[in-house]
C-alpha positions in Angstrom: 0.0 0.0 0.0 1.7 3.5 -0.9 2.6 5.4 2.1 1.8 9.4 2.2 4.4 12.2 2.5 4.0 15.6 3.4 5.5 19.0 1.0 6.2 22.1 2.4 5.9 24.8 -0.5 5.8 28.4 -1.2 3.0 30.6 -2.2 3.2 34.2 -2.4 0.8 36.2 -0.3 -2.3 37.4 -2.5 -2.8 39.5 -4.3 1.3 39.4 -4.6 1.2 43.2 -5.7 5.3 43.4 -5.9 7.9 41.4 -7.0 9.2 39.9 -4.1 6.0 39.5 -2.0 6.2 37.6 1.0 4.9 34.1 0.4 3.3 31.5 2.9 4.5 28.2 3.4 1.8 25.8 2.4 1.6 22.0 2.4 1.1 19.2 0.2 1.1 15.6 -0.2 2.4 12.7 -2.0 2.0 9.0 -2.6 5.0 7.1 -2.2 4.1 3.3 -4.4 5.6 0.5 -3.5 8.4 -1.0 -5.0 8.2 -4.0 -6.8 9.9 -7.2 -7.2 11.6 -7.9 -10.0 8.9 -10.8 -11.1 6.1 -8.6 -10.2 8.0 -5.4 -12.4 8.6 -8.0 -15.3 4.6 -9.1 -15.3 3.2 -5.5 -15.1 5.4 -4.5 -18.2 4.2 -7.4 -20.4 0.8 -6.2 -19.5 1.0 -2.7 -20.1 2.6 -3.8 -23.6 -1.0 -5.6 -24.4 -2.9 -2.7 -22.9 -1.5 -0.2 -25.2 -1.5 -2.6 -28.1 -5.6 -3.7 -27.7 -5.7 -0.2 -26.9 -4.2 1.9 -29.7 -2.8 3.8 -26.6 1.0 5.1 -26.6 2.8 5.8 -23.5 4.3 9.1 -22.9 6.6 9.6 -19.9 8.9 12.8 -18.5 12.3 12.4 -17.4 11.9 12.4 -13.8 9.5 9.5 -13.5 10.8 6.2 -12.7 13.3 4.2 -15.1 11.0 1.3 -15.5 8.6 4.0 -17.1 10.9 5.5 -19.4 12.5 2.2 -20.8 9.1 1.1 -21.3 7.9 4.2 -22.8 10.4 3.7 -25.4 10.2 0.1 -25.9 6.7 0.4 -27.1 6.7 3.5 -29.5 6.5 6.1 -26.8 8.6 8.9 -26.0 10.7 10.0 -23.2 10.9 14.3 -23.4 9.8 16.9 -21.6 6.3 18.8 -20.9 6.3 20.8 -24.3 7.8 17.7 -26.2 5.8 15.1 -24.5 2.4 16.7 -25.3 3.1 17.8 -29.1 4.4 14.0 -29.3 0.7 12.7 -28.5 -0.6 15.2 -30.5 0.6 14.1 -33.4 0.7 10.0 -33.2 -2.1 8.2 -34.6 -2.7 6.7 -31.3 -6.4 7.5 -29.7 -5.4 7.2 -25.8 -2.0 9.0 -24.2 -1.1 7.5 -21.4 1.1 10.6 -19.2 3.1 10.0 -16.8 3.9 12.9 -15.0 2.3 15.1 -13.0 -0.8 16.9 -14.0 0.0 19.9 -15.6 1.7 17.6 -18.1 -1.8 15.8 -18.3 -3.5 19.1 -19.0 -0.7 20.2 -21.8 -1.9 17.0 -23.6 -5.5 17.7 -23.4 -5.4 20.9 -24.8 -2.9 20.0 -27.7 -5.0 16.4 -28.2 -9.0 17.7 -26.9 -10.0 14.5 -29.3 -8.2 12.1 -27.6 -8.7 10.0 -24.2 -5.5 11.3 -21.5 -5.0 9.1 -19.0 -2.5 9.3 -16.0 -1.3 6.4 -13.3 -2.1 9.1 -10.8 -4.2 12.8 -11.1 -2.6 13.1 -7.7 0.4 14.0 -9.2 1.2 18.1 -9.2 3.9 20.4 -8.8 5.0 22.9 -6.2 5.3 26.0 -9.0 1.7 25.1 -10.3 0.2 24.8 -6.8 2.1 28.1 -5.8 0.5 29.9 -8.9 -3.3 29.7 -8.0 -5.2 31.1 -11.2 -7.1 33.7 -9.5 -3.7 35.4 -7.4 -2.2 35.5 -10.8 -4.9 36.8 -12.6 -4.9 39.6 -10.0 -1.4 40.1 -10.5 -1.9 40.4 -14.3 -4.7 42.8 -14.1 -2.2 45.1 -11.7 -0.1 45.1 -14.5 -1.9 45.4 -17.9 1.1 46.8 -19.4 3.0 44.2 -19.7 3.4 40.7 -21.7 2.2 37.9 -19.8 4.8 34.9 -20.0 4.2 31.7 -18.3 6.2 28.6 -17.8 4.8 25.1 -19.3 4.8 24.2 -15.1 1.2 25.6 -14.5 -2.3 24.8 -14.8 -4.1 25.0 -17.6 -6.0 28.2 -16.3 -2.9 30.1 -15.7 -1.9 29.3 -19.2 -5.7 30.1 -20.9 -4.6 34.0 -18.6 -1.2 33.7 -20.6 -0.2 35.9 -24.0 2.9 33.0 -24.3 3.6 29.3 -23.0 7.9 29.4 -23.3 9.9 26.2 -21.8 13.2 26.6 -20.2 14.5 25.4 -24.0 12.8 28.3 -25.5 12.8 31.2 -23.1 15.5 33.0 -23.8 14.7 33.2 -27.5 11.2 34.3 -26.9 12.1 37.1 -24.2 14.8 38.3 -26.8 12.4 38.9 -29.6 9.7 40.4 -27.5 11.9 42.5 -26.1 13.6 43.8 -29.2 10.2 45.0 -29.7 9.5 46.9 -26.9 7.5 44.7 -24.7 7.6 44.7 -20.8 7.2 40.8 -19.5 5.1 39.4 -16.4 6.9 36.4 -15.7 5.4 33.6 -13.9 5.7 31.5 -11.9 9.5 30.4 -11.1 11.9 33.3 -10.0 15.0 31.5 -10.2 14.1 31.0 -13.8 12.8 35.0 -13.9 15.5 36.0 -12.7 18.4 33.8 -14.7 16.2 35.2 -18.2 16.3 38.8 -16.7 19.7 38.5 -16.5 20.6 36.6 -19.8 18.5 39.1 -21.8 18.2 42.3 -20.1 14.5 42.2 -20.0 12.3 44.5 -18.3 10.8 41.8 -16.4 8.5 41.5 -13.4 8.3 37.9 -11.8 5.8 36.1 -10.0 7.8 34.4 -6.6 7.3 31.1 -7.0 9.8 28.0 -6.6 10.3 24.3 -7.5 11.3 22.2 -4.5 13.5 20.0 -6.5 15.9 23.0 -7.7 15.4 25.4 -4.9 17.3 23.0 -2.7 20.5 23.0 -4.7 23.4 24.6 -2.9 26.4 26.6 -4.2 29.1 25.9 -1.1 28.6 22.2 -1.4 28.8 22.2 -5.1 32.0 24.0 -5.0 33.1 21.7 -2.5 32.3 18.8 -4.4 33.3 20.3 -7.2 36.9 20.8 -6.3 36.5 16.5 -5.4 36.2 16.0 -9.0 37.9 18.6 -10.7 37.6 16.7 -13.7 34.0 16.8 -13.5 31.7 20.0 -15.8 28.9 20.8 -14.2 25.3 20.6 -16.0 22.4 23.5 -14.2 18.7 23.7 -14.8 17.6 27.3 -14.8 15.6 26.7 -11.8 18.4 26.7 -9.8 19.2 29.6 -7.4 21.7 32.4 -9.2 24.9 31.0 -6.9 24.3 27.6 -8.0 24.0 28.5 -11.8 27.0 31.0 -11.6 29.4 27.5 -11.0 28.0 25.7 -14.3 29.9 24.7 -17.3 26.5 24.9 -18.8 22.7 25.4 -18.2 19.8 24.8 -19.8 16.1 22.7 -20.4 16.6 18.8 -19.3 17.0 18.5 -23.4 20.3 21.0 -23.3 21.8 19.3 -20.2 21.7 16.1 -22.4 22.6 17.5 -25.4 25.2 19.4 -23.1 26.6 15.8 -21.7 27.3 14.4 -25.1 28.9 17.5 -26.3 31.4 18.3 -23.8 34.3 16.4 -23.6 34.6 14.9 -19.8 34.4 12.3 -18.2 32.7 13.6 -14.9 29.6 15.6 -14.5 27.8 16.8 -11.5 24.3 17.8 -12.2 21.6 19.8 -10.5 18.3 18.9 -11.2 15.9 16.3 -10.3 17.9 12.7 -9.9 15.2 11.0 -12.4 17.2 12.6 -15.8 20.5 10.6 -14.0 18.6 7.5 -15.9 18.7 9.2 -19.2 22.2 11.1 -18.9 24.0 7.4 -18.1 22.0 5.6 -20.9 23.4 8.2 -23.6 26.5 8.3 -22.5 27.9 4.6 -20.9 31.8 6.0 -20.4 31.1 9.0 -18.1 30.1 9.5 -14.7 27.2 11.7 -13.2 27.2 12.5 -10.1 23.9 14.2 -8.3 25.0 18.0 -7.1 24.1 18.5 -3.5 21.3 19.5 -1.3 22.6 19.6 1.7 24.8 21.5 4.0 24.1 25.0 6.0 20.4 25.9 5.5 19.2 22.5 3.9 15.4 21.5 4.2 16.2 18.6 1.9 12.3 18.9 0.9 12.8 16.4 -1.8 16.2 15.7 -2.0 16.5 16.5 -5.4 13.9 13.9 -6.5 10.0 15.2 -6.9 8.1 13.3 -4.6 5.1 13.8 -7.2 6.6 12.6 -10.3 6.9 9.6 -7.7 4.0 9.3 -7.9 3.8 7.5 -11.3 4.5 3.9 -11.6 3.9 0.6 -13.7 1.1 -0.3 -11.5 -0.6 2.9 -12.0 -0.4 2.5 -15.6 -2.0 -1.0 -15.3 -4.8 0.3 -13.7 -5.8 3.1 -15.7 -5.8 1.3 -19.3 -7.5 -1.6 -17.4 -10.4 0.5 -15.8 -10.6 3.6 -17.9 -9.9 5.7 -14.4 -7.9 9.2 -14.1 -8.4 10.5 -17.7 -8.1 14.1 -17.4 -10.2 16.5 -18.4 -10.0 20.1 -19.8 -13.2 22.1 -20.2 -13.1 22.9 -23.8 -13.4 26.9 -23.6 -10.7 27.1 -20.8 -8.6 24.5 -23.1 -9.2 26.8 -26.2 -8.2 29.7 -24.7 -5.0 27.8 -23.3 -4.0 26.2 -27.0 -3.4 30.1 -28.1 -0.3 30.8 -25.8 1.0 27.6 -26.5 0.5 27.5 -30.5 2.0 30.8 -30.1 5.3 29.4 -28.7 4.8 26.5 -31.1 5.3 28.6 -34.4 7.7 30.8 -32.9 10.1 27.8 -31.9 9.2 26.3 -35.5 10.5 29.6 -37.1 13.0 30.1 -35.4 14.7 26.8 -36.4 13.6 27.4 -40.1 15.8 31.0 -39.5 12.5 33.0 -40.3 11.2 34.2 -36.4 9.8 37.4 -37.4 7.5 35.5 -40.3 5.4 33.0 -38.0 6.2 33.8 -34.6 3.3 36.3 -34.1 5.5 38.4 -31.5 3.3 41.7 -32.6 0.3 40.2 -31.3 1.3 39.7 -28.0 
């Protein structure tokens, strides 16, 4: 039977009238599943490979979640990605049922990219600390304060903060998006991570005003004991996730989306690398790249809470039992109410033929930046 956990999080103090309101420390919960055997793990695979065959269902799983999920994801015709990736994936296989396993707002990405098609997810349980500490209403009060400016949300909210959004951007894609916008005179409302506010403030010179939100996983990182273990491996390069508090990020070799650090790992000739960001993308980053070492970077030392000790306790959540269950019984699909979803596809298409353009080298053509 899974055990229950308890999350401390933040959540800035409505109506969160500044930048750098005072927030409230809120709780939350988690499932923690059991483990299973290896016999048990073998027969739940083989069955989620019928399920999904009898089905037409393909499995889509983010980088954090459990090994087993992403091996199997892959094995069968899924994908292993993130958010943006993961829900633009399901969008366009023929495939009538997406299995996500993640945590909700991934769910609700889906949806609104795939209304036609059945999402299900091994648990609805599953959130995240910067969608929890972005309640739509408190943001939409902080937009309305500021009617000014661009609204700019990361893909790690609820589909109602998105639907109040002008742009969806991912950690991949931020920097590009905030560049262009801002070449054209626009003043951004970020929301909701400020570690990742404040690193895009910095990288682009944006007039930016951020929401004061957090993700447990990177908030925890710290910069003394990375330098410390840093000099321990000097060999080592060290991969951030913008998430990550400014000290922490100023000792990288190189930061970026979970899909730079990988790209980052193969790229960079060492043999060590110490990483800060959630321990599930340790799976992935030793699968690519069998002669090197990763190393998780630390959250402890002075000041440590160690809320999740740089492993989401939601994206926990998920597991191959869950995934049984759901194609078996038809429980958890997610649903989006279709006005609040159409209003939520705009942001996101937005981003969608801005990133497209940009890779064709023709941004200004399709981005729609002047309609922001």
């Amino acid at each position: 039977m899974s055990a229950l956990i308890s999350i401390d999080f933040e959540q800035p103090v409505a109506p969160a009238a500044a930048p750098g309101a005072a927030c409230a420390t809120r709780q939350a919960w988690a499932r923690v599943p059991p483990e299973p055997s290896r016999g048990e793990r073998d027969a739940l695979k083989q069955r989620i490979r019928q399920l999904l065959l009898e089905q037409q269902a393909v499995l889509v799983a983010h980088y954090y979640v459990h090994p087993d999920l992403q091996d199997l994801a892959e094995e069968t015709g899924g994908l292993v990605a993130d958010s943006l990736e993961m829900a633009r994936f399901g969008r366009d296989h023929a495939a009538r049922t997406l299995v996500v396993a993640g945590v909700r707002f991934m769910g609700e990405t889906a949806k609104i990219l795939s209304p036609g098609k059945r999402v299900l997810m091994p648990d609805l349980d599953a959130t995240c600390s910067l969608d929890l500490g972005c309640p739509a209403p408190e943001f939409a009060a902080f937009c309305d304060q500021h009617p000014e400016r661009t609204v700019l949300v990361y893909a790690n909210t609820s589909a109602a903060v998105k639907a109040r959004a002008d742009w969806v951007v991912t950690s991949g894609c931020a920097l590009d998006v905030v560049r262009a916008l801002t070449a054209r005179g626009h003043k951004i409302l970020w929301a909701p991570d400020r570690h990742l506010g404040d690193y895009i403030r910095r990288e682009t010179g944006a007039d930016l005003l951020s929401w004061d939100g957090a993700c447990i996983v990177h908030d925890e990182f710290k910069a003394l004991e990375l330098q410390l273990l840093r000099e321990q491996h000097p060999r080592a390069q060290v991969l951030v996730h913008p998430e990550s508090p400014a000290d922490v990020i100023a000792l990288a070799d190189a930061v970026g989306s979970t899909a730079a650090m990988l790209a980052a790992a193969k790229r960079l000739d060492a043999p060590e690398f110490i990483v800060a960001t959630d321990t599930g993308l340790l799976h992935k980053l030793r699968t690519q790249n069998p002669g090197k070492t990763f190393i998780a970077a630390p959250t402890a030392g002075n000041g440590a809470t160690c809320k999740s000790c740089a492993n989401c306790p939601w994206m926990a959540m998920n597991d191959l039992a869950g995934v049984v269950r759901v194609l078996e019984t038809g429980a958890n699909e997610l649903q989006v109410d279709a006005a609040l979803g159409e209003r939520a596809r705009l942001p996101i298409a937005r981003m969608l033929d801005f990133t497209a353009a940009l890779k064709n080298g023709t941004p200004a053509l399709a981005s729609g930046i002047g309609a922001a």
